[in-house]
C-alpha positions in Angstrom: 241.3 311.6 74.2 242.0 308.9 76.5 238.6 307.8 76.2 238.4 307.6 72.7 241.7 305.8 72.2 240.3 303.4 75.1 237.1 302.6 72.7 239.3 302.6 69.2 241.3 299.8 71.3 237.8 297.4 71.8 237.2 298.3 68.6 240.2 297.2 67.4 240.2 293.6 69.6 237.0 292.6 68.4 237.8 293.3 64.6 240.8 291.2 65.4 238.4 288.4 66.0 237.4 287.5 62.4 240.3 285.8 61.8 240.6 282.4 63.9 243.4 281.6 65.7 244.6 281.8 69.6 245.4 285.3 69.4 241.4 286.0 68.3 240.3 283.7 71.0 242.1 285.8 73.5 241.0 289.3 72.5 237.5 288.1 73.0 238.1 288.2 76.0 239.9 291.3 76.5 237.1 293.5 74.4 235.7 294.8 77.5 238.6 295.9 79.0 239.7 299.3 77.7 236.1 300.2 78.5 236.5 299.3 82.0 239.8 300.9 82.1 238.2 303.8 81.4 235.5 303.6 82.9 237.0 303.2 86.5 239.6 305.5 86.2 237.6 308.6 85.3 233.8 307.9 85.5 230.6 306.0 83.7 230.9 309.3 81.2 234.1 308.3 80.0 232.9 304.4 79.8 230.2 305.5 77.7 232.5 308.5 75.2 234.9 305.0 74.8 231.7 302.8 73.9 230.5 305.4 71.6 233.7 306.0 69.9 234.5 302.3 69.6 230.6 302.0 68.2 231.6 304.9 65.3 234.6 303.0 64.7 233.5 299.9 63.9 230.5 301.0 62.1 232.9 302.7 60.0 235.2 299.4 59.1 233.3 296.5 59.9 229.8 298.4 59.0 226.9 299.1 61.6 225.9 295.2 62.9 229.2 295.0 64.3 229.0 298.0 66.1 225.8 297.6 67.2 227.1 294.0 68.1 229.9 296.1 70.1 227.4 298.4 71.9 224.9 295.5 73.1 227.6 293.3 74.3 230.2 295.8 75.6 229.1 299.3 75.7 226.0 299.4 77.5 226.9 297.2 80.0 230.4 298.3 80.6 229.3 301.8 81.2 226.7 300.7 83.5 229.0 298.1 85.7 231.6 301.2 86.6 228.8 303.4 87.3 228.0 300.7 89.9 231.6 299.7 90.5 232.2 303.6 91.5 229.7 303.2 94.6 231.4 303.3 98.2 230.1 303.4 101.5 231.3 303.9 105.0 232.4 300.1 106.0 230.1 298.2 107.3 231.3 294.6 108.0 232.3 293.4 104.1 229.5 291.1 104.5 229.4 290.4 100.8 233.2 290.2 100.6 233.4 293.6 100.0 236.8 295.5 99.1 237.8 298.2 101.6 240.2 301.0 100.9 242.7 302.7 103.5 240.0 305.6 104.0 237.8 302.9 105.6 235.0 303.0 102.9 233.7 299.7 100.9 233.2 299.7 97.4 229.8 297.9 95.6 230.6 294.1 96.3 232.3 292.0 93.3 229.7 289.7 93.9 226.7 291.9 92.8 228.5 292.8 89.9 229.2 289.1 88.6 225.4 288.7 88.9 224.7 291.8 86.8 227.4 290.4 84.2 225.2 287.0 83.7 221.8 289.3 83.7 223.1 291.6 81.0 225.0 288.5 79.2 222.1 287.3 78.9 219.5 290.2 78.0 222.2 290.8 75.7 222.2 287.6 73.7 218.6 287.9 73.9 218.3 291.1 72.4 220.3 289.8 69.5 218.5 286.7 68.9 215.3 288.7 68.3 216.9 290.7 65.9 216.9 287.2 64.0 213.4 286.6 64.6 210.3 286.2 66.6 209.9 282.9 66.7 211.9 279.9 68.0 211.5 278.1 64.1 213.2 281.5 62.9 215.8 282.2 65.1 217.3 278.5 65.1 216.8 279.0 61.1 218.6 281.7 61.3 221.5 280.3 63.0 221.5 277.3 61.3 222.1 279.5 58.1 225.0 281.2 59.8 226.8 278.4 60.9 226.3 277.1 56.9 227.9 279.7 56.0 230.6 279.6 57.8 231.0 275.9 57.1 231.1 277.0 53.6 233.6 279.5 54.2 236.0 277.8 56.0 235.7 274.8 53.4 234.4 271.8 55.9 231.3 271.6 54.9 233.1 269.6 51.7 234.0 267.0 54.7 230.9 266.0 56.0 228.0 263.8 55.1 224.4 265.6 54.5 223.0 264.1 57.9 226.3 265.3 59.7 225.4 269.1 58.4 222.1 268.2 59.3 223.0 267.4 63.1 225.8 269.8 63.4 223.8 272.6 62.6 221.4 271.8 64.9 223.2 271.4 67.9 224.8 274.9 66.6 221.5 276.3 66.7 220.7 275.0 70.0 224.1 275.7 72.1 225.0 278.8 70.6 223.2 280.8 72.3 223.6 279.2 75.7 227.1 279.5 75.0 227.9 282.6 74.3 225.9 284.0 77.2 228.0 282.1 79.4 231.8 283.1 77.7 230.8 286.6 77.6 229.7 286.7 81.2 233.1 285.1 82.2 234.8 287.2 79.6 233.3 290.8 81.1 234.3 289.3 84.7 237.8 288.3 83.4 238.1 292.0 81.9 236.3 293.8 85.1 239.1 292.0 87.5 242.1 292.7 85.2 240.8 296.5 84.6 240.4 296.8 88.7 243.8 295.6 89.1 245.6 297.7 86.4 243.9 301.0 87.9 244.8 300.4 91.6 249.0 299.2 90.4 249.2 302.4 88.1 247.5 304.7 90.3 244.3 305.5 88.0 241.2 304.1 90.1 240.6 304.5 93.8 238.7 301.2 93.8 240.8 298.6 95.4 240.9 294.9 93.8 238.4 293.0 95.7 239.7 289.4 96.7 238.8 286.7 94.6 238.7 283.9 97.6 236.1 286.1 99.6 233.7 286.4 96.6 230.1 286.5 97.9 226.1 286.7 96.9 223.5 287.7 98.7 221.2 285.2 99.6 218.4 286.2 97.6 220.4 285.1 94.7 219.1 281.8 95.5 215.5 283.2 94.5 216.3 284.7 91.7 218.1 281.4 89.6 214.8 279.8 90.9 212.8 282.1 89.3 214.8 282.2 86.3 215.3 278.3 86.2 211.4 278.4 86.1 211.0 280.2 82.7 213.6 277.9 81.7 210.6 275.3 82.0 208.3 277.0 80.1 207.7 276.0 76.3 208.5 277.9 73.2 210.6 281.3 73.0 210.3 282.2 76.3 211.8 278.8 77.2 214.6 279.3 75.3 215.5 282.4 76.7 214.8 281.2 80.5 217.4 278.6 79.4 220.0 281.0 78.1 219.3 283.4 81.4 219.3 280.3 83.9 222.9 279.2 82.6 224.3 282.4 82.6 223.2 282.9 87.0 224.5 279.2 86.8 228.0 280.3 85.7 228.0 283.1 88.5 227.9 280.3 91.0 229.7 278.2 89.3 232.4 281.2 89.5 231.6 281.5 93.2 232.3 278.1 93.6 235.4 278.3 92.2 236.2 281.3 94.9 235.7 279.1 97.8 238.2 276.5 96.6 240.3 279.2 96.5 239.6 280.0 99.7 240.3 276.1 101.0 243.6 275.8 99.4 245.3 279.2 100.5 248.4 279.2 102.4 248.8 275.4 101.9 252.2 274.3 100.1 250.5 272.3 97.7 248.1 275.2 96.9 249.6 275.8 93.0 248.9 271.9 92.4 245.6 272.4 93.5 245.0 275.2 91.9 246.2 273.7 88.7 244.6 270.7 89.0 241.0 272.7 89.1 241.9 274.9 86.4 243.0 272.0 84.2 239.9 270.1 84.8 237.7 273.2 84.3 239.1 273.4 80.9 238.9 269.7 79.5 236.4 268.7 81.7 233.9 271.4 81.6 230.9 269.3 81.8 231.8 267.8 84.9 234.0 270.7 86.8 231.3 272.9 85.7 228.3 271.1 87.4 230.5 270.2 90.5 231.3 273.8 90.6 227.8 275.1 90.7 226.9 272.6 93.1 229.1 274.1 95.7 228.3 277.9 94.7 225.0 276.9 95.5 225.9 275.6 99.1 228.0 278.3 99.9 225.3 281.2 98.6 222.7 279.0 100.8 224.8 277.7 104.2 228.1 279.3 103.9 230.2 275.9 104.2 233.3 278.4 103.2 233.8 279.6 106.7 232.0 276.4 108.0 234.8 273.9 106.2 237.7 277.0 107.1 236.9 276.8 110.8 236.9 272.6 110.9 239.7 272.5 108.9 242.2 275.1 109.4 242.5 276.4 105.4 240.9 273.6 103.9 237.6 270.3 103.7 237.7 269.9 107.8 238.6 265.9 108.5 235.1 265.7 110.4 232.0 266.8 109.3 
């Protein structure tokens, strides 16, 4: 029962997204949640009863693309991530940032599951562009004839000129999918770490909350946004979808940047300013946080200048390099 009612409640957050407003935006993010809840407090089993249920109860309002919408994006993965977030070992070191409970055992790093969350984002939004075609020409149609739609629907398209349609369609086409591979991925992490949380204060997951400052990858992470980055070159459909798969691994480090300032400003008395200063900027200045950001993921997944900058400068960037 708790599972079902823990899949009615996705259900019900992502229903609550057709009509826009903050509230909407907000539940987007909290779809994955309940799942999780789930999930971690009483097995992968339960994930999956709470995807299914949430799967027949949205076929059964919002009709079956929405729940298949539900199960690609949510389900599946969800029910995979706690099978993985359920794995413990004796501890060995937390070399990958690990959390470690009072029994002395370590739990499948935080790290490794923020790099599944971009590989499944993405597969996901793949998955559903092909439902839209086989081709590039037909899947960008295809979005271009949704976002028309809802142009229409929400009465704007009244307020632009033909070539402004024309353009804004076609950047729809194009960033869409990029996009969305990227908000979910932040979206399932955002979920994953309130979920963790909510388990170990009410007592309904042994999994401790990992700590966000020591987030780590292992270094063969590095290969694998290479290797992705390098479909991202190739022409055509399989371009596209390199593209959407190399910005979602770009967002994990981008995240694991973001642990390591963290990291630098704890324990200083100007730490909240900081803080807010970098979450401020990553919000209206997402094209340039978010490239800084990734830049420094990327050196800390390749040299570890985390510890390197902690040991020069006590908690923070050392005053000599």
């Amino acid at each position: 029962m708790i599972a079902i009612s823990g899949g009615a409640l996705s259900a019900v957050f992502l229903s609550g997204m057709s009509a826009p407003s903050i509230f909407s935006f907000v539940m987007f993010f909290l779809v994955p949640a309940p799942l999780f809840v789930v999930g971690l407090a009483f097995g992968w089993m339960a994930a999956g009863i709470a995807a299914f249920s949430a799967l027949a109860l949205l076929a059964a309002m919002l009709g079956p693309a929405a729940a298949l919408m539900h199960a690609l994006l949510a389900g599946a993965p969800v029910t995979w991530l706690t099978h993985l977030a359920a794995r413990r070992r004796p501890a060995a070191g937390s070399m990958e940032g690990e959390p470690v409970d009072e029994d002395g055992m370590e739990w499948y790093p935080e790290g490794r599951l923020l790099l599944w969350m971009a590989g499944l984002s993405a597969g996901a939004v793949i998955i559903s562009l092909l439902t839209q075609g086989t081709t590039l020409e037909d899947i960008r149609a295809s979005l271009m004839a949704m976002a028309g739609e809802a142009m229409r629907a929400m009465q704007m398209d009244g307020e632009l000129t033909d070539e402004q349609k024309k353009r804004f369609l076609e950047t729809f086409a194009t960033l869409a999918p990029l996009s969305a591979a990227v908000l979910w991925e932040v979206a399932l992490f955002i979920s994953f770490r309130l979920s963790v949380w909510l388990g170990w204060k009410f007592g309904l997951s042994r999994r401790p909350p990992a700590d966000f400052a020591r987030l780590a990858f292992p270094q063969k992470a590095l290969l694998g946004l290479a290797g992705v980055s390098l479909v991202a070159l190739a022409p055509g459909l399989i371009g596209h979808f390199g593209q959407i798969a190399a910005l979602a691994f770009m967002a994990a480090f981008a995240i694991l940047g973001l642990s390591v300032i963290h990291a630098w400003v704890r324990g200083k008395p100007w730490e909240p300013a900081a803080l807010g200063v970098t979450y401020s900027m990553l919000i209206a200045l997402t094209g340039l946080a978010g490239p800084a950001l990734l830049l420094l993921g990327l050196a800390e997944a390749g040299f570890g200048v985390r510890e390197a900058m902690l040991r020069g400068g006590g908690g923070g960037p050392p005053a000599k390099t």
